[in-house]
N, C-alpha and C positions, 0 to 999 in steps of 0.2 A: 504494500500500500504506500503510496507517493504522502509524504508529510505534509508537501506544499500544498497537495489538496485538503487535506485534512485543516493545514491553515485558512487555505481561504475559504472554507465552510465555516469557520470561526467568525472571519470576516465580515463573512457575507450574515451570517446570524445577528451582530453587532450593529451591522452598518442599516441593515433591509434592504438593498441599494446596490444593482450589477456596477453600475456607472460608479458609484463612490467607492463599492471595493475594486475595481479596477485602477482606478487610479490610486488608492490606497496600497496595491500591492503592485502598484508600477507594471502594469498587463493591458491587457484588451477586453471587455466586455463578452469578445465570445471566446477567449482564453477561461473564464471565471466560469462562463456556463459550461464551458465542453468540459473542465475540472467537474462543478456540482455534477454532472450528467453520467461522468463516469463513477464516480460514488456511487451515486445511487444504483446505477447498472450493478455494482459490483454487491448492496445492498440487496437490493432487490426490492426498494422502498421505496418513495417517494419525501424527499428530506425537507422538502421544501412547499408550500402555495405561494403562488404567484396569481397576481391582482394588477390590480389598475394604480395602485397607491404604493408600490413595492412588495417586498416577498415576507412571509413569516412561516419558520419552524412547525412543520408539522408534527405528531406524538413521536413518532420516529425521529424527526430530526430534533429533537429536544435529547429523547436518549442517546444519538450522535454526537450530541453536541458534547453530551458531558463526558465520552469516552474520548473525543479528538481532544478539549483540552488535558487530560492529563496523558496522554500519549504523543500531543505536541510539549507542553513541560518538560516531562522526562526524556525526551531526543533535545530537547536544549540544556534540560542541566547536564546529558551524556555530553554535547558539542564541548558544552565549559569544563566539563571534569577531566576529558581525556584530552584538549589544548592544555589544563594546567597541566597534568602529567607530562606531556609530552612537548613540550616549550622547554628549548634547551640550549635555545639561539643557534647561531653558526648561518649559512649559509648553501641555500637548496639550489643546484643546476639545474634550468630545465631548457631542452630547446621544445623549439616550435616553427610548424612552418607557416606559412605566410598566411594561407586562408585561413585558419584558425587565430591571426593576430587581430584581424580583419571581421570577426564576426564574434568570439563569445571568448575570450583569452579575457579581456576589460573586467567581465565580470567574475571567472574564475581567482583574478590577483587581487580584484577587491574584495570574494570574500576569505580566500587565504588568509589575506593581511586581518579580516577579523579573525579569524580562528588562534593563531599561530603571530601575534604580532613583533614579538620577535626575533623572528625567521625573515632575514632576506632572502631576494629570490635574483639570481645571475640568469637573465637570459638570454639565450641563440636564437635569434631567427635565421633560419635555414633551408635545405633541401631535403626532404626524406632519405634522399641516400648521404647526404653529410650527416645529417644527427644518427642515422643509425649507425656510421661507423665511430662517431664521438661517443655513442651510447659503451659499446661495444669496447673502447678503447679505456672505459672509466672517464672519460672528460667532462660528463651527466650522468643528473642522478638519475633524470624522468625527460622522456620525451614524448610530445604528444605529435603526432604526425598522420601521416595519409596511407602509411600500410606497416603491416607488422613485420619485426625482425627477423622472426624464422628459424629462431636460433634457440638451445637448450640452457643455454647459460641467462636469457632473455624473456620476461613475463610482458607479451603480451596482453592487453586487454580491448577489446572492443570500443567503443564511446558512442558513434553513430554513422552514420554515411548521410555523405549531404547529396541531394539530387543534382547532376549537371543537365544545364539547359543553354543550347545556343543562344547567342542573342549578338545585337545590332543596334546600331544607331537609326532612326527612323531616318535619318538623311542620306544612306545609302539607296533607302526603297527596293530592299528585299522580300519584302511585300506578307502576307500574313498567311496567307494559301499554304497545304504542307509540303514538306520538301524534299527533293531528294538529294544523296552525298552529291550529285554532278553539280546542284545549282550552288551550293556553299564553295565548290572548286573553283568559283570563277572571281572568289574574293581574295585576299592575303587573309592566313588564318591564326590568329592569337591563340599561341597556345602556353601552359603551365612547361614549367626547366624540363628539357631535355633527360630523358632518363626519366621522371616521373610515370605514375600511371595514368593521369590524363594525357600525359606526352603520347605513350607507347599505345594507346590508344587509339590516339588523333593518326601514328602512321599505321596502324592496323584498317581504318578505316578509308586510307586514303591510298592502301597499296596496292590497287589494282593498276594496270599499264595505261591507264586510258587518264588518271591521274600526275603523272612522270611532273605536269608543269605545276602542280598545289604547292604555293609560298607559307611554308608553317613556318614563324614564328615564336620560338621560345624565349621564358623570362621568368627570372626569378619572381619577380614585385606583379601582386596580384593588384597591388592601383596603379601599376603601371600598365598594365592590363586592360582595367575597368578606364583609365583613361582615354586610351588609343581608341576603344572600342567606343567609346562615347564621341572621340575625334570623330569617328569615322574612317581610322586606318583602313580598321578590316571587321571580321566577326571570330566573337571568342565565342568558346564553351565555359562558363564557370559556374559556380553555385549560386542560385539565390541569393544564401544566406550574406553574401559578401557585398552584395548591389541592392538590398532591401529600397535603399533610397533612390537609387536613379530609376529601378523598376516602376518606383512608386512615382516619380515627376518627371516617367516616359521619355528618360535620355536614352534608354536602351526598353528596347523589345522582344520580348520571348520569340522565338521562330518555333516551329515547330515542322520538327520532323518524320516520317514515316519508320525511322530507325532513330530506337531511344541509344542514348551515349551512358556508356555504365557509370554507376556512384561513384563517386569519392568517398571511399572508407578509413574513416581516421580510429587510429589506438592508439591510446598510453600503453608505452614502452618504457621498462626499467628493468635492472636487475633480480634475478631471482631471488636475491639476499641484499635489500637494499643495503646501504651506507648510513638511512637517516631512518628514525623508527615512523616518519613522517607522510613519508614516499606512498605507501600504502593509502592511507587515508585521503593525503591527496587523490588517487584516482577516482577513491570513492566521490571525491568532494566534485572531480571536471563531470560527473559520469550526470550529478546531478546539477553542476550548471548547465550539461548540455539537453538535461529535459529540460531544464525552465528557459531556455532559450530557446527552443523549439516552441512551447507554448505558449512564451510571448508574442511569439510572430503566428502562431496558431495556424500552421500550416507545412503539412505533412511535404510541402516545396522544398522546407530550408532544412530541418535535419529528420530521421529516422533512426527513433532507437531501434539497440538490437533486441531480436525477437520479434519486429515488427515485421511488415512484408520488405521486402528490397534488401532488408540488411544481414552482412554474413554474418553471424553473434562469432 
């Protein structure tokens, strides 16, 4: 059971009000309901009436109510008990690649920093195949990146896969009709570093003989990217989750194509015997900024946890 739902059923008991616990809980209005909706699903109850004048507590969700607060309590006095324990200061290495600095990393270091405010944090920004071999070398404790190590010495873990979606600058006039690989040949193509899995991807896609003249472009810097492609270089494939904003003020546009472009699957990567008794907890801690970054945007576009459809757990 997700805590953050269990909170904003608190909230939303408190408040009566989708719109003022949305904004109280820093979300969206249909974040707060698709939260209540699975509760209740999982319930089998109905937690809530909803009226013309706001929502109130039904018998059920009055008994809900008093078992989320002391099972939210008690997950916060555990957060506070095992930081005092575990605050020991020094300094945690983590790299990270680009598309994750660019969408939900912000919130994962701000709530570290609550947890753990002792602990600095050294960070890499990098290529999946640099942090893995730093991972690998001891240079990091934790990397969170776009694919797993593969290695026994190496703990894996899942986190999410974010959807790739082609897209354009509307002043190309690639038009919104669907599409096939020939029509996207006749652009320059933005693609993620060389060596990546959207890289190896982009020439798997394009290595038929009839392709020989497709200009791909690789780069590190995913706003170097979202730049070009807002220019009007060319068209990139990247995640949602990283262009939430220009999606939304139509400097770029979804294309859509008759062949879907596989996920970006990101894990946290560390040792199998961390260095900091910290490491661990940490994954726990990215695995739930990256539900609640998913639900914030409230759209199964920007990430997919695992177990869900699309994603390898």
């Amino acid at each position: 059971m997700n805590v953050r739902f269990l909170e904003t059923l608190i909230c939303l008991a408190k408040l009566r009000n989708f719109r003022q616990t949305a904004e109280k809980l820093h979300t969206t209005q249909a974040s707060v309901s698709n939260r209540i909706a699975s509760l209740e699903q999982d319930f089998g109850v109905a937690l809530f009436n909803r009226g013309p004048l706001g929502v109130s507590l039904t018998p059920d969700g009055e008994k809900a109510l008093a078992h989320a607060e002391r099972i939210v309590k008690l997950v916060q006095n555990m957060e506070r008990d095992m930081a005092d324990n575990r605050i020991v200061g020094g300094t945690i290495r983590i790299g990270v690649i680009d598309t994750i600095v660019h969408s939900w990393l912000p919130q994962f270091l701000s709530r570290t920093h609550q947890l753990y405010p002792k602990i600095s944090i050294e960070l890499t920004s990098d290529t999946t195949q640099n942090l893995s071999e730093q991972l690998q070398k001891g240079n990091l404790d934790l990397s969170f990146q776009g694919a797993p190590v593969g290695r026994e010495d190496i703990l894996d873990t899942a986190l999410c896969s974010f959807p790739m979606r082609w897209v354009a600058s509307p002043m190309l006039g690639v038009g919104t009709e669907p599409l096939e690989v020939g029509d996207l040949a006749r652009f320059p193509i933005i693609s993620f570093a060389r060596g990546s899995a959207p890289h190896r991807a982009l020439l798997q896609l394009f290595s038929a003989p009839a392709f020989d003249g497709v200009q791909i472009h690789s780069m590190t810097s995913v706003a170097a990217m979202i730049r070009l492609a807002v220019d009007g270089f060319g068209i990139a494939v990247l995640p949602p989750a990283v262009m939430t904003d220009e999606l939304a003020n139509q400097r770029l546009q979804v294309l859509h194509l008759s062949r879907p472009f596989p996920d970006l699957v990101l894990s946290a990567c560390h040792q199998v015997a961390p260095a900091h008794p910290v490491i661990a907890p940490l994954v726990s801690l990215a695995r739930q900024v990256v539900s609640d970054f998913g639900q914030q945007h409230g759209s199964a576009e920007v990430a997919v946890l695992p177990g869900e459809a699309g994603v390898a757990a």
